[in-house]
N, C-alpha and C positions, 0 to 999 in steps of 0.2 A: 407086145400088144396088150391091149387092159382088157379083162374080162367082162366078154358079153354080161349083161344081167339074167339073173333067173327068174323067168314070167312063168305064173301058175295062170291056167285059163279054167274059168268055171261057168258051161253050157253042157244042158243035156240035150245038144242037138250033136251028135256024135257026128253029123256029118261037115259040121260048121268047126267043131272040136279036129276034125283029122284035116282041113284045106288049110286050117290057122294055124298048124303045128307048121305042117311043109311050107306057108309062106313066112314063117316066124326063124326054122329051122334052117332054111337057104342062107337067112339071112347073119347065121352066125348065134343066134339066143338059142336058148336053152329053156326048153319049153314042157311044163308037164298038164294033163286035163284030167281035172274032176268032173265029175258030172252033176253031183248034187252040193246042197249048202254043207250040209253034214261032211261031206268027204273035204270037200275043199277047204274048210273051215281046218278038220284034223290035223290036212295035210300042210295047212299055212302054220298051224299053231306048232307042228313040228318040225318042219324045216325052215319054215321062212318063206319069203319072194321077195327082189324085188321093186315086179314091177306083178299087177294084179290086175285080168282081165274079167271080167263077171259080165254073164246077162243079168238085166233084171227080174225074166221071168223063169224063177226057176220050178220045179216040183215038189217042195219040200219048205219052201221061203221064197222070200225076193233076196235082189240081189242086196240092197238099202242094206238089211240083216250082214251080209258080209261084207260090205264095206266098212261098216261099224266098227265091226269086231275087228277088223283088219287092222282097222290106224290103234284102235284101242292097244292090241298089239304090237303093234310097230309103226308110230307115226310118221317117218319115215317112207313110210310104199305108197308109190303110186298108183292110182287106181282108172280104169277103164272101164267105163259100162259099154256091156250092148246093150241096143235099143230095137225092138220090133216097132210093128205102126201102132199107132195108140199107147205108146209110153214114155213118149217124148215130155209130158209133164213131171214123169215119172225121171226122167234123165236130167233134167232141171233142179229136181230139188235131190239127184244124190251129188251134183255140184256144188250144190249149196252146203253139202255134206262133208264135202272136201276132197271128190271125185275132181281128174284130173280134165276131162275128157270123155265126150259118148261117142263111138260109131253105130251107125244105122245098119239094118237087116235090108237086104241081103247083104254079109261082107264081101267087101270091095277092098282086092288087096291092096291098094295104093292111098285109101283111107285110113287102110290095120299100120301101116308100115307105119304114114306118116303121123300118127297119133302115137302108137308105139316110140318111134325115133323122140319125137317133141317131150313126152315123158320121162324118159331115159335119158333127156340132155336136162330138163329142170332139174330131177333128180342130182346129176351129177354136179350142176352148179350151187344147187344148196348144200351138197356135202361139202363143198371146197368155201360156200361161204361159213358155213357150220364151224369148220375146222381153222381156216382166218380167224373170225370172230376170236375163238378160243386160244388161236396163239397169241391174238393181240391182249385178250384179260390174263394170261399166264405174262406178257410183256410187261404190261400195264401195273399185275402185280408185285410183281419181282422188283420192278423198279421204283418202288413205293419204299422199299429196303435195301437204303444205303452202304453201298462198302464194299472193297475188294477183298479186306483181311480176311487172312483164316479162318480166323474168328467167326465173321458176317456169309462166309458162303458155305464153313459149314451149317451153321443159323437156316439158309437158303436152302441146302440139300436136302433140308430133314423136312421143311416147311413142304419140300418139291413130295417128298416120299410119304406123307401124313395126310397133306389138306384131299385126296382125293377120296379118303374112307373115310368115317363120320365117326371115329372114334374121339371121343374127352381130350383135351388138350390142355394141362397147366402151364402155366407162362411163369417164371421166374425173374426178376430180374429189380434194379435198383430203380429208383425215380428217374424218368427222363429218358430209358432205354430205349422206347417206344416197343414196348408192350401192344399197346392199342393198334398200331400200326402191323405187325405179325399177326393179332386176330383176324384183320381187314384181306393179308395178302392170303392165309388160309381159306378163309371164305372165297376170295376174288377167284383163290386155283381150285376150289371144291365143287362139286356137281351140284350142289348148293345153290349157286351163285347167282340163278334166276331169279331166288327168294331171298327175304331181307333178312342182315346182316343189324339186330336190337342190340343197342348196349344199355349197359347199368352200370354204375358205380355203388358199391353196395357203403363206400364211405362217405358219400355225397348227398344220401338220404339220411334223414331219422329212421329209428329202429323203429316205431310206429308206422311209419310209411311204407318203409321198406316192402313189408306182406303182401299190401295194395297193389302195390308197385306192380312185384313180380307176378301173383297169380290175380289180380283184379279184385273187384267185388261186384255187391248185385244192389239193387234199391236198399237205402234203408237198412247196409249191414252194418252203420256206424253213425254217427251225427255227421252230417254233412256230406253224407253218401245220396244227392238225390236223384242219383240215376245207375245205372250199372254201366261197368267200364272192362274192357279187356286188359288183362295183366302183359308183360314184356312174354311170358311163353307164349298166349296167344298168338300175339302178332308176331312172333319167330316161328310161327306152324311154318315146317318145311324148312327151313333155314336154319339162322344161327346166333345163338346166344350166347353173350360177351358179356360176361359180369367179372367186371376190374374190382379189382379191393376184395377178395374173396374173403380173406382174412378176418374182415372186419364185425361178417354177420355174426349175429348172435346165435349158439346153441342150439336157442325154440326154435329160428328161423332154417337154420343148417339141418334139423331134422325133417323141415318139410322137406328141403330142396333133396336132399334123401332120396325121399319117394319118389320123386318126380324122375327122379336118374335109375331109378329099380325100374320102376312100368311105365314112365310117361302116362301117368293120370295125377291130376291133382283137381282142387274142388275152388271158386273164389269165393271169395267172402259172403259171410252171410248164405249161403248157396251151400244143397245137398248133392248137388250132381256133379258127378265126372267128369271131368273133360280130357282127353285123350289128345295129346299131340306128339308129333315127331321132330324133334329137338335138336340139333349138336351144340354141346355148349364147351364154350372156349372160356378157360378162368385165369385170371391173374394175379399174383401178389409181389409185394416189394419186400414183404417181412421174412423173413424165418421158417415157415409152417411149420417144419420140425418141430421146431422148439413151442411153436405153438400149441401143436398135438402134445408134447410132454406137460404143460402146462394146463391143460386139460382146456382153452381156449376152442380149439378145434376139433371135429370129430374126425378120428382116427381112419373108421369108415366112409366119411364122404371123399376124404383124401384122396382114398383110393380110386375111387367111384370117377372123381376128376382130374386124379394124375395119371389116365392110362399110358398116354405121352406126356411125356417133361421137357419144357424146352428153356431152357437157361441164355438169357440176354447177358452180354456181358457188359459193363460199364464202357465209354468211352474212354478211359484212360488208360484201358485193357486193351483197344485197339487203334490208339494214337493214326497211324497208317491211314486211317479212312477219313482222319480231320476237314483234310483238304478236300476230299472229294464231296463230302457232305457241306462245307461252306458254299463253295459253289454251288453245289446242287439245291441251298435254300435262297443264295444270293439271284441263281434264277426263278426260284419262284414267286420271291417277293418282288424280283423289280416290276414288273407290270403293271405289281398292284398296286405298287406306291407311286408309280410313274416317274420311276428315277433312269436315269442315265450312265449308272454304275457300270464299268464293263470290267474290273477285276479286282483283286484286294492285292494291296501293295506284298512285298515280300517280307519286309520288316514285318507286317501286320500281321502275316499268316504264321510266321515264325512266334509271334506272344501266342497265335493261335493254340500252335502245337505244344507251345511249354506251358500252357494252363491245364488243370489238372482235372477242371472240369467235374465240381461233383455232383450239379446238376442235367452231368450227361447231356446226352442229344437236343433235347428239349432248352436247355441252359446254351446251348452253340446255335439253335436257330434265334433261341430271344436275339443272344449278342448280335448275329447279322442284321435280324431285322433292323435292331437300334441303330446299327453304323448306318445301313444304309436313310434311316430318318433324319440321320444329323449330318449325314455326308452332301456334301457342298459341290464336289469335282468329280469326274468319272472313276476317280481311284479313291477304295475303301483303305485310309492309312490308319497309324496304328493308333492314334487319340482320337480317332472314329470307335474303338472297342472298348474305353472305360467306360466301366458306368457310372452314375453318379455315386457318390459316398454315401451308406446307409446312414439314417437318423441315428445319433446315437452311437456307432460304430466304426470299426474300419472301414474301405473299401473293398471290393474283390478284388481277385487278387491276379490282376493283369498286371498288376505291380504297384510300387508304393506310389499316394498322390501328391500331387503337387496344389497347396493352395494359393491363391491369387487371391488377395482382396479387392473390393470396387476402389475403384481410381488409381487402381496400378496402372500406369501407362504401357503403351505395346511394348516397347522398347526394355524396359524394366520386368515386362512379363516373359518375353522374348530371352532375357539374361538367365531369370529365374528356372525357365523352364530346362534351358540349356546345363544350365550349370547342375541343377541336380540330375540331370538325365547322367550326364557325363562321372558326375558319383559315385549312381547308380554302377554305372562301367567301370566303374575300378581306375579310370582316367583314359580307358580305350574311346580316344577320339572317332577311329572307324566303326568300332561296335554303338559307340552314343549317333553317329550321323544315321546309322540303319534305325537306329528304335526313332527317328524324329522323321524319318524320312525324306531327308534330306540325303545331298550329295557330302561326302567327304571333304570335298574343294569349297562347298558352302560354307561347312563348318568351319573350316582354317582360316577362310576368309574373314570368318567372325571373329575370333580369335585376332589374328593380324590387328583388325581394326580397333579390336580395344588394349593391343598392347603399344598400337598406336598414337 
């Protein structure tokens, strides 16, 4: 059976206090009575309740006074006024206060019950929607980060065991890992997660800018400053700051951000005054930092300040295993938006998937889909849906060597050309050439056949 709730009642009508315990007490709750603001106030701040019964007139305060303080305390309780004649104005606006419920003097048990019950059943449905909501953003985020490998769930374990305390977090990892994406699922599972979740690239800005950026200014602290603006800490008060490129800042600038990680006060431009806020900030680099710190680039101390956790992404070609499930998983999010019809990617095709080496990482395997799916024609993404054009200037990438076709090569002619160096390619494996073109085997022969025909 689930535990009655613990109701505190506070009236210093001792005899309204002893008929409410025994109709509350029959009923299974658990019931204790104060009698003034002061005691009940103690005894709420010390144990709890809850579900909170208060008149509004008491000897010491009104009830308003304890309602206050109660949600201040625990927004969560529900609250009860009683009400004598002449305070029903009074019962109106501590609903407005965020009172659940008044009953009227005299009590009338079948009023206490049914107000009490109604309370303790909202009560119970906002915890269960409380607690939904929060599995579906822990759902929501998790699934945001691709992958069954080793690699990616323990990535997932440590993200599950970190994003709930507000400690520093460095991100490690190569271009394309999705860095950015880890900051996000942090945030998404952190108590945080009411409040906004600012980013910055700190390589994306000028070093001039940069300052602005982060801590703001005020009128007139620069040419072109004609107003004052809030820097990214501000508007991360309460939440979370995600400054990608950590690496990149400069020295002067890595000395403020310093401060800012010591006491959470820094000052905006132009401007003498403090400003206090409360911060998590989540950082990232692709580079080195080691080596940085030895090179005197980076301060040795902020490091620390920002690597209280380290979490190391590893490259895609580190965990080959999740290829497939991450193709798919961008193959569905693109087709909606392109309005395509794609319903799988051929087998040959996932196979050049898996043997690219990918140094563009994750980032580099969503471009590839999107592109297939822009130039795919048919419901199946095949494998000369995945090359991309040849760089100016360059080779191609290297989903394999390309084939060129000049204008006015006829089909037929292009149709030979493409075959025959596919088949090359193959070392003269007819069935390995029929896979990379996607075509059948018996197609192929048939081709064959015909021109030795």
């Amino acid at each position: 059976m689930p535990k009655k709730p613990d109701i505190l009642l506070v009236d210093d009508e001792e005899a309204l206090c002893t008929a409410a315990e025994k109709i509350l007490i029959k009923e299974g709750y658990r019931v204790t009575s104060m009698n003034t603001v002061a005691e009940g106030l103690a005894k709420f701040e010390r144990d709890g309740a809850d579900l909170l019964i208060t008149d509004l007139m008491l000897p010491d305060a009104d009830g308003i006074s304890v309602l206050k303080r109660a949600k201040e305390l625990r927004p969560t309780v529900e609250v009860i006024v009683i009400t004598g004649h002449g305070t029903v104005e009074k019962a109106v606006e501590a609903m407005r206060l965020g009172a659940y419920d008044f009953i009227e003097k005299p009590l009338d048990r079948a009023a206490l019950l049914k107000a009490v019950s109604r309370a303790v059943e909202k009560q119970r449905l906002s915890a269960e929607n409380r607690q939904l909501r929060e599995q579906l953003q822990q759902q929501r985020g998790e699934d945001a980060l691709v992958g069954n490998s080793l690699a990616i769930v323990g990535v997932k374990k440590l993200i599950r065991q970190i994003a709930p305390t507000d400690v520093s977090v460095l991100i490690q990892g190569e271009s394309g890992t999705g860095k950015e994406v880890v900051a996000d699922v942090i945030h998404s599972l952190s108590n945080r997660r009411e409040r906004p979740i600012v980013k910055i690239s700190c390589a994306a800005i000028p070093e001039t800018l940069l300052e602005s950026e982060l801590f703001g200014y005020e009128r007139g602290a620069f040419t072109g400053a004609s107003g004052s603006k809030q820097g990214k800490f501000e508007l991360a008060d309460g939440g979370t700051l995600f400054l990608d490129e950590i690496a990149e800042m400069t020295p002067q600038l890595q000395a403020k951000l310093l401060r800012v990680l010591q006491d959470g006060r820094f000052q905006r431009l132009g401007s003498t005054r403090d400003i206090q806020v409360d911060v998590r900030v989540i950082s990232a680099t692709h580079v080195d930092i080691q080596k940085a710190i030895t090179e005197n680039r980076f301060r040795e101390d902020l490091y620390y300040r920002l690597n209280v956790v380290h979490l190391t992404l590893p490259p895609l070609r580190g965990h080959p295993e999740d290829i497939a499930l991450l193709a798919d998983h961008f193959l569905k999010k693109y087709l909606v938006k392109m309005q395509k019809n794609v319903r799988a990617i051929a087998p040959q095709a996932l196979d050049q998937l898996l043997a690219h080496q990918w140094p563009g990482n994750v980032r580099e395997l969503e471009n590839t889909i999107q592109r297939a799916l822009a130039v795919a024609t048919n419901d199946i993404i095949q494998s000369f849906h995945l090359a991309p054009p040849p760089r100016s200037g360059g080779p191609s990438a290297s989903f394999g060597p390309a084939v060129t076709i000049p204008v006015g090569t006829t089909l037929e002619e292009a149709d030979n050309l493409l075959i025959s160096e596919t088949l090359n390619q193959c070392g003269g494996d007819k069935e390995k050439a029929a896979k990379m073109l996607g075509v059948s085997s018996r197609t192929l022969y048939r081709h064959f056949s015909k021109d030795e025909g």
